[in-house]
C-alpha positions in Angstrom: 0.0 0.0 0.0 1.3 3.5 -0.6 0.5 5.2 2.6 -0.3 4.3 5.6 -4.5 3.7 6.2 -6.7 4.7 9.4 -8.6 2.0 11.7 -11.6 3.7 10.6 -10.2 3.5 6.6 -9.4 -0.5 6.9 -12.9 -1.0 8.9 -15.3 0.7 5.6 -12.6 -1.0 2.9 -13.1 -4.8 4.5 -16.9 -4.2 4.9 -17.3 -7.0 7.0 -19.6 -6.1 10.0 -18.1 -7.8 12.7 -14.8 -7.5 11.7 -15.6 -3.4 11.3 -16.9 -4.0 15.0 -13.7 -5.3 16.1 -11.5 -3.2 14.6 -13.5 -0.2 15.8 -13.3 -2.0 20.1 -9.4 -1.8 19.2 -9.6 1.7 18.0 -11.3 2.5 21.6 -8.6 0.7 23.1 -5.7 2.4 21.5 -7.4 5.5 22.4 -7.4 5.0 26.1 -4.2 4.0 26.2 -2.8 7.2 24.4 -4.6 9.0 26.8 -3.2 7.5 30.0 -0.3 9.4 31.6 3.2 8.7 30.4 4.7 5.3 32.0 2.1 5.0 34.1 1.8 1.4 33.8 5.8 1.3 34.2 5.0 3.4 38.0 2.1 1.3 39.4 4.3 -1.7 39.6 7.3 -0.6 41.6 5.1 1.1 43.4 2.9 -2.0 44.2 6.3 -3.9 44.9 7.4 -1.2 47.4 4.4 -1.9 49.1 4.4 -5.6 49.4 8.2 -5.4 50.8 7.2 -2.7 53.2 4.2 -4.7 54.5 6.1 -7.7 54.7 8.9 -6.1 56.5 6.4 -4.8 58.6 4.9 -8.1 59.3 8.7 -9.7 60.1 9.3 -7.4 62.5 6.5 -7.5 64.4 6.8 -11.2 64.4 10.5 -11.0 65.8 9.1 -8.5 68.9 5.8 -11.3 69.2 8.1 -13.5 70.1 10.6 -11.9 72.1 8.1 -10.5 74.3 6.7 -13.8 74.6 10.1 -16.0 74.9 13.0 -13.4 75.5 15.7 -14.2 73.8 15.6 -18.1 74.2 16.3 -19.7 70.9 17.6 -16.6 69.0 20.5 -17.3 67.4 23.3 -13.9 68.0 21.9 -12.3 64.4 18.5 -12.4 65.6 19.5 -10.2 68.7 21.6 -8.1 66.6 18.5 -7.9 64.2 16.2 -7.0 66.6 18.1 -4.3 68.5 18.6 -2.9 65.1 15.0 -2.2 64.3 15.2 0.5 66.7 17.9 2.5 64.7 17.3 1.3 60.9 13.6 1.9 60.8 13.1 1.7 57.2 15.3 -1.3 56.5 15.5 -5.1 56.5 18.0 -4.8 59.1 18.7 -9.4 58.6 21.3 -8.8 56.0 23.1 -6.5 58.3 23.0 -8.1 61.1 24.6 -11.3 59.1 27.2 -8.8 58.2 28.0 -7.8 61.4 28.1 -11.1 63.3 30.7 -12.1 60.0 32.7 -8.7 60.4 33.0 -8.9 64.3 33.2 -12.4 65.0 30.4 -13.5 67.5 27.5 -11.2 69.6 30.2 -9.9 72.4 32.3 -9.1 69.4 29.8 -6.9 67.8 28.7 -5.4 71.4 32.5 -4.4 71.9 33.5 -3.0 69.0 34.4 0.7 68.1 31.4 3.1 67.0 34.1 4.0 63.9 34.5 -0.1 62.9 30.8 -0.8 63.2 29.7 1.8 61.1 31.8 0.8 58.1 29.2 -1.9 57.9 26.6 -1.1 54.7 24.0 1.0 56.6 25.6 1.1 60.2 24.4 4.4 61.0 25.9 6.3 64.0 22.9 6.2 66.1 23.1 2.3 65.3 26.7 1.9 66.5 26.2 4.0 69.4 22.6 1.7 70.3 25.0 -1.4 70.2 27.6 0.1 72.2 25.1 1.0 74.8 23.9 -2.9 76.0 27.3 -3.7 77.6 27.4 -0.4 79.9 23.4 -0.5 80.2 24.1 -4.7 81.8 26.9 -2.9 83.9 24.4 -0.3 85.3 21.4 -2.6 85.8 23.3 -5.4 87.7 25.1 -2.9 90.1 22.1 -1.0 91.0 20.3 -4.8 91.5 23.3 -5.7 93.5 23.2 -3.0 96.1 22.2 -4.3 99.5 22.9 -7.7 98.9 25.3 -9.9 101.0 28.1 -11.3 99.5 30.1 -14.1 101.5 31.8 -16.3 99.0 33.7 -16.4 96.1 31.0 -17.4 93.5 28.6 -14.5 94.9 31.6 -11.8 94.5 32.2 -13.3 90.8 29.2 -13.3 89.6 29.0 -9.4 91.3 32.0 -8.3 89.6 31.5 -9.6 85.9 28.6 -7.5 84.6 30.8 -4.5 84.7 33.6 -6.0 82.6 30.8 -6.9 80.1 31.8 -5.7 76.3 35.3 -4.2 77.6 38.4 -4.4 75.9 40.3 -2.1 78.1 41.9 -2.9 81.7 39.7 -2.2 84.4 40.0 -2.0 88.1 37.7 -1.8 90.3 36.9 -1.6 94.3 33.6 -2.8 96.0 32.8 -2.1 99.6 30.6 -3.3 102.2 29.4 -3.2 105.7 29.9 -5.7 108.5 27.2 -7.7 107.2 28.6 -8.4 103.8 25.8 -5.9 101.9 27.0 -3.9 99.1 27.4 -0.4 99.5 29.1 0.7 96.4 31.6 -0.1 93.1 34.3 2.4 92.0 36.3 2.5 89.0 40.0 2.7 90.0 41.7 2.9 87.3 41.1 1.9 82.8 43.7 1.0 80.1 46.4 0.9 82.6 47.8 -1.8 84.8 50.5 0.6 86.5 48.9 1.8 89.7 50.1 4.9 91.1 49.9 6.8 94.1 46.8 8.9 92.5 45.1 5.8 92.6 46.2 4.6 95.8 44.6 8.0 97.4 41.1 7.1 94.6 41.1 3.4 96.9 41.3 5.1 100.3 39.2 7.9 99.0 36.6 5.5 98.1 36.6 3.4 101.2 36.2 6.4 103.3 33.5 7.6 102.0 31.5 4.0 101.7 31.7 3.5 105.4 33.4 0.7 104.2 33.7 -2.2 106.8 35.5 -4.7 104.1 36.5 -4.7 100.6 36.6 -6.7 97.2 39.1 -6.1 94.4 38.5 -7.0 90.5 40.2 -6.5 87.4 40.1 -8.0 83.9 42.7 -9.5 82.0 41.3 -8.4 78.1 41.7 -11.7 75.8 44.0 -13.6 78.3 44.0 -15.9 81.3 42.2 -15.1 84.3 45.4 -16.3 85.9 47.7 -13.5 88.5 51.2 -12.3 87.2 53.6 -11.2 89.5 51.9 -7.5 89.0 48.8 -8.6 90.7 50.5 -10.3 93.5 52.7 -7.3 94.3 49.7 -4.7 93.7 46.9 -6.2 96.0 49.9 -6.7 98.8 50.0 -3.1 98.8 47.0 -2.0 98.3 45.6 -4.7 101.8 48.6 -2.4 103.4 46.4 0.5 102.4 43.3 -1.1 103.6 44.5 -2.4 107.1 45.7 1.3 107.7 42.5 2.5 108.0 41.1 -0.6 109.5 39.2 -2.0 106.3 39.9 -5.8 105.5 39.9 -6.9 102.0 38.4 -9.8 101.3 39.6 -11.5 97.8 40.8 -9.6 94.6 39.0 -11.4 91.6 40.4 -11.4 88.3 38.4 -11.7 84.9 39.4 -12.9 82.1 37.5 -14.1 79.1 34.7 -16.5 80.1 36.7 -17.5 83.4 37.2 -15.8 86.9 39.9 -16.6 89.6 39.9 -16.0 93.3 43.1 -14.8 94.5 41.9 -15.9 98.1 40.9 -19.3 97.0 44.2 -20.2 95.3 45.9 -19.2 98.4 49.1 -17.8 96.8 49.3 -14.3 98.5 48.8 -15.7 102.2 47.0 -12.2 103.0 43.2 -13.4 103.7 41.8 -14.3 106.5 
């Protein structure tokens, strides 16, 4: 044909009713569609699979806080946790892939916990306010369990253990610390002596007295943390809390054992009987 011919041209040629019918319902349709809005067919469907993922992330997340608040944490695996604590900070997010990423990056739960707001947010959506969430579970265990612990009587070694580990939670620096207590063994307070040091100086000799003085402290418990190594004392140790029970029978305070932490184990300096100081 030499040029190009209508719908309504090729209908009246043919002549055939129902075929002029047919053509003309095509012609309608044509029509509509060249008077929809440009790619709006191409817009509807992201748009409808935006919504599905948002609802469905929706509905995973709400499933994840169902059953935490009906089981705690019993049965979820270290990037469940990680997830969940995560939905508070990445709000718009599947936060799974991440957390995945962060148990891979860091190593296990306690590694992610204790890591440096600048390593965790190299992690693919990390935000700060993420990293700084995470880094706030270790010192949050350390607050709850010392203000649970206050007025209770401690009398053995597995009591004062158990008192002094929350509060090495999620470090990777040296701590020291000193706990006091009445003549009835309750707990009256836990200071921080000294971080990221294991040289004790006279400053901190005068934070130890300071302490116990102020306490109204009837007997004492030392603890410190041995970062990634055995719970075990050096020589250090030994000659440190030989000094530092000088310090304390000065003023009439007896110290009662010095507990070391380190990794998942704990030591008793009174129970393995090397310094010949306790009673």
């Amino acid at each position: 044909m030499d040029r190009d011919i209508g719908l309504d041209e090729l209908s009246a040629a043919i002549g055939d009713d129902e075929l002029s019918r047919a053509v003309a319902e095509r012609g309608e349709e044509m029509a509509a569609l060249n008077a929809a809005p440009p790619e709006s067919g191409a817009a509807s469907e992201p748009a409808k699979d935006l919504g599905d993922k948002k609802h469905h992330a929706t509905g995973h997340r709400q499933r994840v806080k169902e059953r935490f608040l009906k089981t705690g944490l019993d049965g979820f695996a270290p990037h469940e946790i990680i997830e969940l604590l995560l939905f508070y900070a990445i709000p718009m997010r599947d936060t799974k892939m991440t957390a995945h990423q962060l148990i891979d990056r860091f190593g296990s739960l306690s590694g992610v916990l204790s890591a440096d707001v600048s390593e965790l947010t190299k992690i693919p959506y990390v935000t700060e306010s993420a990293a700084v969430l995470l880094k706030l579970i270790p010192p949050l265990l350390t607050a709850y369990y010392a203000d649970e612990s206050k007025g209770t009587s401690y009398s053995d070694t597995t009591s004062l253990s158990a008192m002094f580990r929350p509060y090495f939670v999620g470090s990777s620096a040296n701590k020291f610390l000193i706990a006091c207590f009445d003549h009835d063994l309750h707990l009256l307070s836990v200071a921080e002596i000294s971080r990221g040091t294991s040289a004790y100086t006279s400053i901190e000799m005068r934070k130890i007295l300071s302490e116990v003085l102020n306490s109204g402290c009837a007997m004492a418990a030392l603890a410190h943390n041995h970062p990634g190594g055995s719970a075990a004392p050096s020589k250090e140790d030994v000659a440190v809390t030989r000094r530092i029970n000088e310090l304390l029978s000065a003023v009439d305070v007896t110290l009662m054992d010095h507990i070391i932490v380190g990794g998942t184990q704990t030591y008793s300096m009174r129970d393995g009987g090397e310094l010949g100081i306790f009673d």
